[in-house]
C-alpha positions as CSV (number, residue, x, y, z in Angstrom):
1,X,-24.8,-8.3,-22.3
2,X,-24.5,-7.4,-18.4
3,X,-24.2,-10.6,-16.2
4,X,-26.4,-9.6,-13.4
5,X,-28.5,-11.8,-11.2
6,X,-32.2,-11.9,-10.9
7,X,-31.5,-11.7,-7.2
8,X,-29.6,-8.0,-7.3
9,X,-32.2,-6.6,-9.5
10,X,-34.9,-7.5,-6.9
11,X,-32.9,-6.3,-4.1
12,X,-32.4,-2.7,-6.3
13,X,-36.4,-3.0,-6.4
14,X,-37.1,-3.3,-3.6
15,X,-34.6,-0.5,-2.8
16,X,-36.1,1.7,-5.0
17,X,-39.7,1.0,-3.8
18,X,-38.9,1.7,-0.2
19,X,-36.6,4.7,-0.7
20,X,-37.2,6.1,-4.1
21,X,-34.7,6.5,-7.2
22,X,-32.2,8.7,-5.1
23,X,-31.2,5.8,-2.8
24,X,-29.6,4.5,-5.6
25,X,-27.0,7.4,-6.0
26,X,-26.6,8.3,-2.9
27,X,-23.5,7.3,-1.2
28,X,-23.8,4.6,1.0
29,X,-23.6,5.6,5.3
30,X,-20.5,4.0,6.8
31,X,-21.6,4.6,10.4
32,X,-24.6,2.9,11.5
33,X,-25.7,3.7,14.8
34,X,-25.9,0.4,17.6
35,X,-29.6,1.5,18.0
36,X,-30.3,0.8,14.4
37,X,-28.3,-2.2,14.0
38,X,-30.3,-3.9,17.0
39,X,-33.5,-3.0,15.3
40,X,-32.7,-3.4,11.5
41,X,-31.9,-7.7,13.1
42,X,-35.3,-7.7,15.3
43,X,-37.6,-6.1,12.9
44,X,-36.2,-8.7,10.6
45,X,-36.5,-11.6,12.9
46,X,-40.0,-10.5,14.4
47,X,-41.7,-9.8,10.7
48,X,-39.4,-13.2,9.4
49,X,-37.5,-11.5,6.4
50,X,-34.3,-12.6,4.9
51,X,-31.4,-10.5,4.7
52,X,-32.7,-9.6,0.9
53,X,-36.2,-8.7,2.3
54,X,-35.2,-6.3,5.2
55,X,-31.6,-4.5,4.2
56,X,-34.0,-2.5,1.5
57,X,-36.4,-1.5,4.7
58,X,-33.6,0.1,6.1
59,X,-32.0,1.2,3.1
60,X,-29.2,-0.8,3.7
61,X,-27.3,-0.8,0.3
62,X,-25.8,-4.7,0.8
63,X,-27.1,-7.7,2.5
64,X,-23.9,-8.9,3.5
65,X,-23.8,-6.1,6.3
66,X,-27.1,-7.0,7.8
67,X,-25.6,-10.5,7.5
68,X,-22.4,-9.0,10.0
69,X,-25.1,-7.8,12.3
70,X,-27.0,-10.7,12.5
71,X,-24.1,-12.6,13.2
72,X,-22.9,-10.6,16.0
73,X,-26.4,-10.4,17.2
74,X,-26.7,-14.5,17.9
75,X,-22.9,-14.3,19.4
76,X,-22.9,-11.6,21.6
77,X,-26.8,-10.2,21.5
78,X,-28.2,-6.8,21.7
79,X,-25.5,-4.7,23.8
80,X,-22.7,-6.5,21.7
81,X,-23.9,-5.6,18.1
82,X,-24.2,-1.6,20.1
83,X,-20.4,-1.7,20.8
84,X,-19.1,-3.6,17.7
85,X,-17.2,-1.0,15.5
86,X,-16.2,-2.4,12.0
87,X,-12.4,-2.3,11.9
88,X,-10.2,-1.9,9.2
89,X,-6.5,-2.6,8.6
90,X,-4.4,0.3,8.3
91,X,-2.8,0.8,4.9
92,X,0.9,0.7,4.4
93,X,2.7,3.3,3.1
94,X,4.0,2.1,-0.2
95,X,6.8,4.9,-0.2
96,X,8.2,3.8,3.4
97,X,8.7,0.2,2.0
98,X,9.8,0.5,-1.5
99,X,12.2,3.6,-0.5
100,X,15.2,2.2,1.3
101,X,16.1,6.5,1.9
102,X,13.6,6.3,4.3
103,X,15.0,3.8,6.8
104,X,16.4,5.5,10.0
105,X,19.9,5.3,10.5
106,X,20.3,3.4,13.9
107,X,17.7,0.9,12.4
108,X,19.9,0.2,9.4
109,X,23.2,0.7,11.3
110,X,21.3,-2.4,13.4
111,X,20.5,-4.1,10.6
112,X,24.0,-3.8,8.9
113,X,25.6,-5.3,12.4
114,X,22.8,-8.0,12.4
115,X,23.7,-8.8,8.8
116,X,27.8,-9.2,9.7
117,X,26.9,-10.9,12.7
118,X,25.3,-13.9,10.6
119,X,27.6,-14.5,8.3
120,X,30.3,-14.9,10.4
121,X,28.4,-17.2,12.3
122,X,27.5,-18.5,8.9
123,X,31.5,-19.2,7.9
124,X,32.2,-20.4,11.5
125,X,29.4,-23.8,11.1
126,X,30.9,-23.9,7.5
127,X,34.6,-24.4,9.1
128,X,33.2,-26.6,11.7
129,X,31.6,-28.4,9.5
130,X,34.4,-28.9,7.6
131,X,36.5,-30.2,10.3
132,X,33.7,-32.9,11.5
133,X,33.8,-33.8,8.3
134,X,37.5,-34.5,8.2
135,X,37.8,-36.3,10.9
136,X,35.1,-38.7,10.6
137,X,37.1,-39.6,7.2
138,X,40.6,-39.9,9.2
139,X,38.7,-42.7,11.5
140,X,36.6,-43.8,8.8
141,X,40.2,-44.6,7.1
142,X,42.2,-46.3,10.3
């Protein structure tokens, strides 16, 4: 049996009811103009609607981005939700990091210094170590 929430089918209703059957495979739009935004959040506040009464309106496929909007609406107001661009974190190229071929030369001639560089200074607080260590027993001893 599907676990869906009452909720989500009366958001999908109401989706279908405003915008038809089609809404429902068509692929949600990504760019949202600042125009819209602004009045998708006052057309919501001026007719009071929750986020699940007015992102169907619009044909908004989730709440949670008319949530966003709202948000950014009460912190920065009208001309901030107009220049707000959603960002998102570039991907990493799994081939650059798994595949050690790929790392330039002077970076891993760097690296390969850096890496000498530490354990010498590694041995060198050893040795000291050691001789601290001595000569606190000589004096411990007299």
């Amino acid at each position: 049996m599907l676990q869906i929430s009452d909720s989500s089918i009366t958001f999908w209703v109401r989706l279908v009811n405003e915008h038809g059957y089609e809404i429902l495979n068509k692929k949600p739009s990504r760019n949202y103009s600042g125009d819209f935004k602004v009045n998708a959040v006052e057309y919501m506040h001026k007719h009071h609607l929750s986020l699940c009464e007015a992102a169907p309106v619009f044909g908004i496929p989730t709440t949670s981005i008319l949530g966003k909007w709202e948000k950014i609406y009460y912190e920065k107001g009208p001309q901030g939700l107009r220049e707000w661009k959603p960002c998102r974190k570039p991907k990493m190229n799994k081939d650059r990091i798994n595949n050690p071929q790929n790392i330039e030369p002077t970076l891993e001639k760097n690296l390969i210094a850096e890496v000498k560089q530490l354990r010498m200074e590694n041995e060198f607080l050893k040795k000291l170590n050691a001789l601290v260590l001595e000569r606190i027993k000589r004096e411990s001893a007299k």
